[in-house]
Backbone as CSV, one residue per row, in Angstrom:
resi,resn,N_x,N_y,N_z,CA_x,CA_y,CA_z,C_x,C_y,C_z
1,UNK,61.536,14.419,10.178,61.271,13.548,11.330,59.767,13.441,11.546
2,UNK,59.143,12.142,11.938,57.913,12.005,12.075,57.685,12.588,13.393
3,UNK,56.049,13.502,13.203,55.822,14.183,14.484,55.395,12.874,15.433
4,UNK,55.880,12.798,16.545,55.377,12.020,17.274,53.916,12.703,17.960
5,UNK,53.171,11.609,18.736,52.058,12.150,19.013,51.727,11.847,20.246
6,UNK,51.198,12.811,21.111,51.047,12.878,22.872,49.757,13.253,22.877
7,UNK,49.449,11.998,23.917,48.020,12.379,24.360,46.752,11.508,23.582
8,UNK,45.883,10.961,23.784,44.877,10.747,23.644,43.826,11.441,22.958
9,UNK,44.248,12.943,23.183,43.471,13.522,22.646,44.015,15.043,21.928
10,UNK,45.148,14.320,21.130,46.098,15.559,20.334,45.138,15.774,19.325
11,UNK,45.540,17.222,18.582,44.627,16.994,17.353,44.977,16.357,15.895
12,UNK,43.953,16.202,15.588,43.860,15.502,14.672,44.766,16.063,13.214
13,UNK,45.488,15.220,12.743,46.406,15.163,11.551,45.503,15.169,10.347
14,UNK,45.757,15.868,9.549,45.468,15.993,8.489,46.586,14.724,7.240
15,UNK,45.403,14.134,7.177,45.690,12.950,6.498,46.174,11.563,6.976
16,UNK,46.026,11.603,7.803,46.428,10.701,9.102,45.472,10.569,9.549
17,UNK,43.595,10.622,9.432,42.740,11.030,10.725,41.844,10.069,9.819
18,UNK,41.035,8.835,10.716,39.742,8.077,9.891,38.617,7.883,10.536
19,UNK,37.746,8.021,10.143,36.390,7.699,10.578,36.195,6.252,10.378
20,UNK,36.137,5.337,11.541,35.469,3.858,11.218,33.954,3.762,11.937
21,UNK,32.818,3.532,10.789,31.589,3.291,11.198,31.811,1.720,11.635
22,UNK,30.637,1.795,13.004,30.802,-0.083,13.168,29.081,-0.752,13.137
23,UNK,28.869,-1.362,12.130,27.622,-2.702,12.364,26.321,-1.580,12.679
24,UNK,26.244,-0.521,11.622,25.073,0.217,11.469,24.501,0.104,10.509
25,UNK,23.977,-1.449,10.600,22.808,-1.865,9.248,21.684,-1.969,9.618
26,UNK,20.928,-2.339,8.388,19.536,-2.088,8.638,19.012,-3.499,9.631
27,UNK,19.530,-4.592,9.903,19.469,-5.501,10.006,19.251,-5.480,11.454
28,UNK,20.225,-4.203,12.239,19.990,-4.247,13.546,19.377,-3.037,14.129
29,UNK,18.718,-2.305,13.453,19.044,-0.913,13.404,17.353,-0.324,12.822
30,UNK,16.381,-1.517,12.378,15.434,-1.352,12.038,14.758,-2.395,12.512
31,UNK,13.541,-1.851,13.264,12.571,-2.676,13.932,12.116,-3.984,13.203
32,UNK,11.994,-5.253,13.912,11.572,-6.428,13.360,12.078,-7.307,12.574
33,UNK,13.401,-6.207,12.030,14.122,-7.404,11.092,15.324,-8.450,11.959
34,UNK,15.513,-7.809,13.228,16.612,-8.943,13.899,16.232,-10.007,14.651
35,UNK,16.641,-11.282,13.950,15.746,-12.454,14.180,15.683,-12.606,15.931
36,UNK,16.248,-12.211,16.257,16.732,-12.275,18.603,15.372,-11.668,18.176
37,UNK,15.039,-10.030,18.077,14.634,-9.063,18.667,13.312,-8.965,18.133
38,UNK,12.856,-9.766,17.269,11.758,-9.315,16.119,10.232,-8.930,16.879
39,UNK,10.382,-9.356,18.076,8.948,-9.027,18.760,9.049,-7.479,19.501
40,UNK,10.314,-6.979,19.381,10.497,-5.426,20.331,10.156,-4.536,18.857
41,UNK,9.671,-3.404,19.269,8.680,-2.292,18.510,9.731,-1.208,18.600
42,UNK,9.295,0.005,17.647,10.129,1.122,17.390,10.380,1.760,19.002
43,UNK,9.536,1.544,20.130,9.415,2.482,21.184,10.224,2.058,22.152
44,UNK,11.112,0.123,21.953,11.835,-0.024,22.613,13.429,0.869,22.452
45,UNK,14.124,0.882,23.784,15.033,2.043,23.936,15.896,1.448,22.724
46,UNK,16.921,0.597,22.508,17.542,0.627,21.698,17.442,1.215,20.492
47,UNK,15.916,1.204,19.949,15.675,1.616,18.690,15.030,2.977,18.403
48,UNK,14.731,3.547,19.729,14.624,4.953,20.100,15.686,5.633,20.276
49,UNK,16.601,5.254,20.695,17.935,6.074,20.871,18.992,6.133,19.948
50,UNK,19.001,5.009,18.953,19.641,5.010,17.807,19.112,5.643,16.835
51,UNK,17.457,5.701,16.619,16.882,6.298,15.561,16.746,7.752,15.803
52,UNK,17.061,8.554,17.255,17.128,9.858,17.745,18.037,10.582,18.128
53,UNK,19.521,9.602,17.870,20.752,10.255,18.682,21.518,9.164,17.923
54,UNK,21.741,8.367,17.655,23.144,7.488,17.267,23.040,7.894,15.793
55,UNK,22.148,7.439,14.741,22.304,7.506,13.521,22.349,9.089,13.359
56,UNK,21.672,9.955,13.512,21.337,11.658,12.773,23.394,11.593,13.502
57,UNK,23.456,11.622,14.513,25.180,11.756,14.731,26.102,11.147,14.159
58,UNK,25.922,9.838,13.446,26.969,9.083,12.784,26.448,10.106,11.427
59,UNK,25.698,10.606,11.001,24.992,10.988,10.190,26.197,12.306,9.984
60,UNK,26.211,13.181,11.189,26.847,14.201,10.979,28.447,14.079,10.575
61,UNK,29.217,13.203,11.473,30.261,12.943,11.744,30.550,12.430,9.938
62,UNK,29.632,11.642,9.583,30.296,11.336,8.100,30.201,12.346,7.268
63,UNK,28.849,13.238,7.530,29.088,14.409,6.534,30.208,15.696,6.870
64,UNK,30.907,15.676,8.013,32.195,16.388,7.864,33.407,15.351,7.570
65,UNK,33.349,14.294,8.186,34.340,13.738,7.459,34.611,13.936,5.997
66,UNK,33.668,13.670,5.183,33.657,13.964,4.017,33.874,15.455,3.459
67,UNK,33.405,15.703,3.687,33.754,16.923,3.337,35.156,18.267,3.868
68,UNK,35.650,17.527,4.720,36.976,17.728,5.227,38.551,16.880,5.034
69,UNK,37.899,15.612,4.666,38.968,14.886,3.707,39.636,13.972,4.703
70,UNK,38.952,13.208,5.255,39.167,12.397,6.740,38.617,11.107,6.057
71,UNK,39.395,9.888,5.783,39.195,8.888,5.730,38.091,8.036,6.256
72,UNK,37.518,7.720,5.178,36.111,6.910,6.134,35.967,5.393,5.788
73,UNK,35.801,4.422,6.234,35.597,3.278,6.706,34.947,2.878,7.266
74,UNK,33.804,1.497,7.036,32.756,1.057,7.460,33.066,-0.364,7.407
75,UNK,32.576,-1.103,8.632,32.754,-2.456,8.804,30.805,-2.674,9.157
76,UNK,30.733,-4.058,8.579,29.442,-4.876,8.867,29.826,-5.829,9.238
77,UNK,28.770,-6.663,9.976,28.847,-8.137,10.049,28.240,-8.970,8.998
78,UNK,28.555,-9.802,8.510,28.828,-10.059,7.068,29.431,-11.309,6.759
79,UNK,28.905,-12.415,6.441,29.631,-13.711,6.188,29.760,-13.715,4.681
80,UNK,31.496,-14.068,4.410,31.901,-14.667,2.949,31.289,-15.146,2.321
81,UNK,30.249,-16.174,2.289,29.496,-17.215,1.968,28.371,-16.696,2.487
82,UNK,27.165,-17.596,1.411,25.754,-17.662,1.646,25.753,-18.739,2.803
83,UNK,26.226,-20.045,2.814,25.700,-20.465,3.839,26.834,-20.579,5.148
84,UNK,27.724,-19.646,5.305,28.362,-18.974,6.410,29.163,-19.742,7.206
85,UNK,30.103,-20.765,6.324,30.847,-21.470,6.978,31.913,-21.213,7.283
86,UNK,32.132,-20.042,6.436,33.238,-19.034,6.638,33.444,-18.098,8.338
87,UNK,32.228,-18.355,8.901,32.190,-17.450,9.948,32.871,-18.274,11.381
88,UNK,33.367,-17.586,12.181,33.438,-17.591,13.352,33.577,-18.513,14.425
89,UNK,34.049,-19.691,14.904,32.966,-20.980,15.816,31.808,-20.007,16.763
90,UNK,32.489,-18.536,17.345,31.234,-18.018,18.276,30.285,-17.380,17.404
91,UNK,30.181,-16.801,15.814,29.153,-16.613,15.310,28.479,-17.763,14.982
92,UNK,29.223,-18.975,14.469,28.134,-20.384,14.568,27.528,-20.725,15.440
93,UNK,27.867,-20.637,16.883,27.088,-21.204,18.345,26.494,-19.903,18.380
94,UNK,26.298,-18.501,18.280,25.610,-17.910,18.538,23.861,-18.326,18.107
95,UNK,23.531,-17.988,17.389,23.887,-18.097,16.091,24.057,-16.637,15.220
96,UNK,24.742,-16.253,14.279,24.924,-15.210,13.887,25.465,-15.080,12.613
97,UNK,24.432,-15.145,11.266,24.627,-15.308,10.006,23.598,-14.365,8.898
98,UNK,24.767,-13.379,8.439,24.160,-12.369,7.799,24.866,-12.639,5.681
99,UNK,24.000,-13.425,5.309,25.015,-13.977,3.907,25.338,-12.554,3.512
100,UNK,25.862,-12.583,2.028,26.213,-11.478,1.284,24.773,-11.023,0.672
101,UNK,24.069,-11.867,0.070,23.108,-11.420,-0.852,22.105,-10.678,0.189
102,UNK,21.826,-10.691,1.596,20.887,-10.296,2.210,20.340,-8.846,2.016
103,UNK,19.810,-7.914,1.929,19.652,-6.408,1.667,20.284,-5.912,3.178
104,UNK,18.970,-6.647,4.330,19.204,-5.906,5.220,20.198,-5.719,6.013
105,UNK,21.456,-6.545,5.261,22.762,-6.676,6.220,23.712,-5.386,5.571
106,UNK,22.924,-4.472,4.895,24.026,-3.703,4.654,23.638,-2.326,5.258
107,UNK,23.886,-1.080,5.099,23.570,-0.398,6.369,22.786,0.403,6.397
108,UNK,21.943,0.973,7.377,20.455,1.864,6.794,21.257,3.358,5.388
109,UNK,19.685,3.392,4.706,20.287,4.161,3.656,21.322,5.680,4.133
110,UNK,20.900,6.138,4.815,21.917,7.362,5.297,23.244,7.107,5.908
111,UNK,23.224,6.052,6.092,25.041,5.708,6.576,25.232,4.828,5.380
112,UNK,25.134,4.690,4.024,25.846,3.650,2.913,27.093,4.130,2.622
113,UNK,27.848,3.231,2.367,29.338,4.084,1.652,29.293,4.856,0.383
114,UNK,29.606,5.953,0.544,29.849,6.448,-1.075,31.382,6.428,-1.890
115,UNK,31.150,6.762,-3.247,32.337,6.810,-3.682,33.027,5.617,-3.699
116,UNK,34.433,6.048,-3.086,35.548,4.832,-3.015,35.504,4.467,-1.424
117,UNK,34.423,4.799,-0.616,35.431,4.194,0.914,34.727,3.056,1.090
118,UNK,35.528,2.833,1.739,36.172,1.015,2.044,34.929,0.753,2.809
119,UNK,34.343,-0.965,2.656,33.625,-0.986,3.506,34.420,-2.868,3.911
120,UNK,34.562,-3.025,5.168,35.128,-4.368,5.707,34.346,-5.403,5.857
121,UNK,33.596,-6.577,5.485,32.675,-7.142,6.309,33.356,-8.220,7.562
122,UNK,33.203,-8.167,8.284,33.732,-9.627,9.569,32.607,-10.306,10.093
123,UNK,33.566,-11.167,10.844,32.501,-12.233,11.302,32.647,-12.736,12.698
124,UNK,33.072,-11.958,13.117,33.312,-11.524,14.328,32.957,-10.244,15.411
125,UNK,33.255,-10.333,16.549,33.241,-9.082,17.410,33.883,-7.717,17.120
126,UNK,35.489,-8.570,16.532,36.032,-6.958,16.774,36.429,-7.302,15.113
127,UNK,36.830,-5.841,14.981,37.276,-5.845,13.341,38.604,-5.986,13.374
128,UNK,39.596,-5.990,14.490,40.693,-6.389,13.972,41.337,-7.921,13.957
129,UNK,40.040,-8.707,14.258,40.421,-10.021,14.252,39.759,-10.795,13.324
130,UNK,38.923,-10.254,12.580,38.836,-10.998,11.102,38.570,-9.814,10.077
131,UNK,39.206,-9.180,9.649,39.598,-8.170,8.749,40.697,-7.920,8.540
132,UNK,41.332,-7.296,7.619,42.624,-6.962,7.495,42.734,-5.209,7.710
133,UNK,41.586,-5.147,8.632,41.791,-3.133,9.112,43.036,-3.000,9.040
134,UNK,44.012,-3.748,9.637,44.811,-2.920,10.392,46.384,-2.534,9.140
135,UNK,46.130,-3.845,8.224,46.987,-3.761,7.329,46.345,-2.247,6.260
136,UNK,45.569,-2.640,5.452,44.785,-1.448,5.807,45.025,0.235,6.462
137,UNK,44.462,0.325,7.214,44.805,1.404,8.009,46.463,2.359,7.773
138,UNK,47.074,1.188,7.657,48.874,1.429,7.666,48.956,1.927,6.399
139,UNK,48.192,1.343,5.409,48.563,1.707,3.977,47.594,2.974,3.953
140,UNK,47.186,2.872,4.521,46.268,4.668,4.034,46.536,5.553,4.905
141,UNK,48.396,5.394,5.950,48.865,6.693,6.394,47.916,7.047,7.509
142,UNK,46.952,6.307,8.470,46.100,6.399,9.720,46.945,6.063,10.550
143,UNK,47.054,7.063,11.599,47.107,6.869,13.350,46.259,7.330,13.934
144,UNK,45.423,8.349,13.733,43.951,8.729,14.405,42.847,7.964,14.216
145,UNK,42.259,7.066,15.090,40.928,6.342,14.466,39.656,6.898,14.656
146,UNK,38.656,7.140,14.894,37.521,8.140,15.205,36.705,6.767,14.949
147,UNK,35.827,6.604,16.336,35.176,5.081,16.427,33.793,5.791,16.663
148,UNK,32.973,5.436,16.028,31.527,5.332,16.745,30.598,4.266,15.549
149,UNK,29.311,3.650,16.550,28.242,2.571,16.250,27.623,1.869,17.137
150,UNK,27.836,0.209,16.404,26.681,0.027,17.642,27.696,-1.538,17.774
151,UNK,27.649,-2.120,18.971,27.133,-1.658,20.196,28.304,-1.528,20.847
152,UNK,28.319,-0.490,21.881,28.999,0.297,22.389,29.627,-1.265,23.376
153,UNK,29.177,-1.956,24.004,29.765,-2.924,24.679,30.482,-4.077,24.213
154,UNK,30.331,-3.814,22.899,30.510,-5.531,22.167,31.507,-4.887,21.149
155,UNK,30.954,-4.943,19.638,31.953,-4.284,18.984,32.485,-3.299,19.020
156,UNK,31.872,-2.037,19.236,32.506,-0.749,19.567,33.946,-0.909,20.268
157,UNK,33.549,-1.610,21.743,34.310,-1.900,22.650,35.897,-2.746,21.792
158,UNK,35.177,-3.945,21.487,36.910,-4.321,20.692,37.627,-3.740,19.590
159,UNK,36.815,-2.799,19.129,37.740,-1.775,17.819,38.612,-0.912,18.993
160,UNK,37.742,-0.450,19.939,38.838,0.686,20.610,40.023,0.155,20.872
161,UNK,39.867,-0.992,21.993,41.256,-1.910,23.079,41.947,-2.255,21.461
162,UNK,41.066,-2.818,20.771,42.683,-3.813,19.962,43.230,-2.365,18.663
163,UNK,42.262,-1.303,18.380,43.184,-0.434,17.619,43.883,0.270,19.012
164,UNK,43.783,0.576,20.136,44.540,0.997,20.314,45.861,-0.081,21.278
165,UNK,46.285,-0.927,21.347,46.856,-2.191,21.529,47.900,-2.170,20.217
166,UNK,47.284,-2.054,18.698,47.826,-1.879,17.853,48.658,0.099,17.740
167,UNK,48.633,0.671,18.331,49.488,2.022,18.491,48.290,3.137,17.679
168,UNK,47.348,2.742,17.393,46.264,4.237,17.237,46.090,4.588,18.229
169,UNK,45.960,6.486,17.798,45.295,7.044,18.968,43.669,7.065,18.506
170,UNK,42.927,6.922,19.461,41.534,6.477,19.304,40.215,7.473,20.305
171,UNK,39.188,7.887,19.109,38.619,8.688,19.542,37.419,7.566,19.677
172,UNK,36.405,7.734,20.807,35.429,7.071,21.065,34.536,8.376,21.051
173,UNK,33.912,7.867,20.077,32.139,9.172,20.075,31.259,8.817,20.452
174,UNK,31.046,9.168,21.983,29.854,8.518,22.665,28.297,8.770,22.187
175,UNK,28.108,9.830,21.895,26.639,10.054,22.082,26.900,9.775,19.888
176,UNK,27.598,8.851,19.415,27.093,8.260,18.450,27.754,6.631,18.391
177,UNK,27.573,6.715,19.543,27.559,4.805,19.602,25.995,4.475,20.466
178,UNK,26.029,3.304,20.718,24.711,2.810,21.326,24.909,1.373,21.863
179,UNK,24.265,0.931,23.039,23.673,-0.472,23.078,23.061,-0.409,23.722
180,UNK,22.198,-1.982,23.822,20.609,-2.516,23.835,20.492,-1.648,25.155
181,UNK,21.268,-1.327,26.419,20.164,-0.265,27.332,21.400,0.258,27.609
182,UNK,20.835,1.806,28.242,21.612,3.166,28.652,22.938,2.359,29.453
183,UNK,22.353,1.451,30.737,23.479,1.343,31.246,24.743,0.333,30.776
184,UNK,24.277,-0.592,30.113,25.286,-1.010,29.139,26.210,-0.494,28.461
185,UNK,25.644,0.879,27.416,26.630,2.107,26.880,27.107,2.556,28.146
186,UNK,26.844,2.908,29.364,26.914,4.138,29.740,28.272,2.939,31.268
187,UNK,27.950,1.980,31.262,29.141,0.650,31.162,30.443,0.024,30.517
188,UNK,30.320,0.611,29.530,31.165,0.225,29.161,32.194,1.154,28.391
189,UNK,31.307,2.432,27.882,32.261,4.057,27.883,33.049,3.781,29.236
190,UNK,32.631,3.609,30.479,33.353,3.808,31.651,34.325,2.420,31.850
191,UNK,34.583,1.203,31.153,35.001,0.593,31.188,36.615,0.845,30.422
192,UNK,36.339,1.300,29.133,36.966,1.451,27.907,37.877,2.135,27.907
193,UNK,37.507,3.353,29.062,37.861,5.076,28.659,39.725,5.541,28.553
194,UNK,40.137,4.196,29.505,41.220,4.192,29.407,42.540,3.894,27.806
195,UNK,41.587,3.476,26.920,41.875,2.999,25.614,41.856,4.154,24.686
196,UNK,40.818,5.085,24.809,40.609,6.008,24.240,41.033,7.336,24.929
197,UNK,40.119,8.628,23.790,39.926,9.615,23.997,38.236,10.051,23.744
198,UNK,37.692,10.005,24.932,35.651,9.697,24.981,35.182,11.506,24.534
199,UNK,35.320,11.777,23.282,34.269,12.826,22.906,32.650,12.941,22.358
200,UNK,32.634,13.818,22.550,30.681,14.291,21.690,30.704,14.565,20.396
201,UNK,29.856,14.423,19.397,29.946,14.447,18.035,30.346,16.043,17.877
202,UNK,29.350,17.091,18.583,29.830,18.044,18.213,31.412,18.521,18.337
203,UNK,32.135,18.171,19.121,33.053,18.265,19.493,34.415,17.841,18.346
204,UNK,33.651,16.396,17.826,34.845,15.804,16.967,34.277,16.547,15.495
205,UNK,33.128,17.146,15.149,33.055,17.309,14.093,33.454,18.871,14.128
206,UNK,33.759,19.647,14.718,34.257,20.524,14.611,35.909,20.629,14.585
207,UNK,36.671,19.206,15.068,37.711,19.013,14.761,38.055,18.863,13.310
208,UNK,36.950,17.714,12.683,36.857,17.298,11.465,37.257,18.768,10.560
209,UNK,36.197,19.334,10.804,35.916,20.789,10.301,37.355,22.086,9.926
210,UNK,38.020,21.410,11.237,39.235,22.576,11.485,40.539,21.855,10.462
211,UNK,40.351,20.595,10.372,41.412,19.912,9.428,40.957,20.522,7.690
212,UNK,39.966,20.512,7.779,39.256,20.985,6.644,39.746,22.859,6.168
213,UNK,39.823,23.786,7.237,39.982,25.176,7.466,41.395,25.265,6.986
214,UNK,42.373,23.945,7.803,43.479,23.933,7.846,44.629,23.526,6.423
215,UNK,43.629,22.738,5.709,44.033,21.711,4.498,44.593,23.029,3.863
């Protein structure tokens, strides 16, 4: 009989448990290259708090994932096409077009995929509405999702509601997500919280860790 699962914040299944990175490229994530932002400097907050607390933590979280045997998955924003007709009507009126060939649309060097894990590109907000995550997900035996990136109000936010809408239980890792200011993240964790289960990296990577003890 399949164990059923209670709580928000049961622990984590061994082999059942995934790490999804969200839209941690270099593109947004390194000073000057995002065409909105190109006049804000390393000292603005977004790029202080990601370069001091979001990445070294997505940083950690993938190196126990890995090494504990926790499914990892990375989504970018990412158009099919070079000239991106493939994307979105709200990434066209945005405007919001990252081709394939671009470098900086793929993700700073310490979060790249290794190996075999999956990386999704969309063209959209959330990944379960232009990706096939979720088909996905089912075939690789996931009900635990483990969410953290950027931005905590925008995409972050629609991976949590629609994976968990779709029956994941869903971990939100706050202090390794981010957006453009404190109260925005610190807005929309409190918006969300009901979707999830809101932990600290140390916290989930010592879960990571115990699936690992446990294997």
């Amino acid at each position: 009989m399949t164990e059923i699962l209670t709580g928000r914040d049961a622990p984590y299944q061994p082999g059942a448990t995934a790490l999804l990175i969200v839209d941690m490229q270099r593109i947004w994530l390194e000073p000057g290259l995002d065409p909105d932002h190109a006049d804000l400097t390393a000292d603005h907050y977004f790029y202080r708090e990601t370069a001091t607390r979001t990445i070294p933590n997505a940083e950690r979280l993938l190196a126990a994932a890995r090494a504990n045997g926790v499914e990892v998955l990375h989504t970018i924003i990412q158009s099919l096409t070079e000239d991106g007709r493939d994307r979105s009507l709200d990434h066209k009126l945005t405007p919001m077009h990252v081709p394939p060939s671009m470098a900086e649309g793929l993700p700073v060097p310490s979060l790249v995929p290794v190996d075999d894990e999956i990386m999704l590109p969309k063209t959209s907000s959330g990944i379960f509405n232009s990706t096939n995550v979720d088909y996905v997900l089912r075939n690789l035996g996931i009900r635990q999702l483990v969410i953290a990136g950027i931005m905590t109000d925008q995409c972050v936010d629609m991976a949590v509601r629609d994976a968990a809408d779709r029956g994941y239980l869903v971990t939100c890792v706050s202090d390794a997500c981010a957006s453009f200011t404190q109260q925005r993240h610190d807005t929309a964790l409190s918006a969300f919280k009901g979707y999830c289960w809101t932990a600290d990296t140390a916290t989930v990577v010592a879960r990571f860790n115990s699936l690992g003890r446990n294997a």
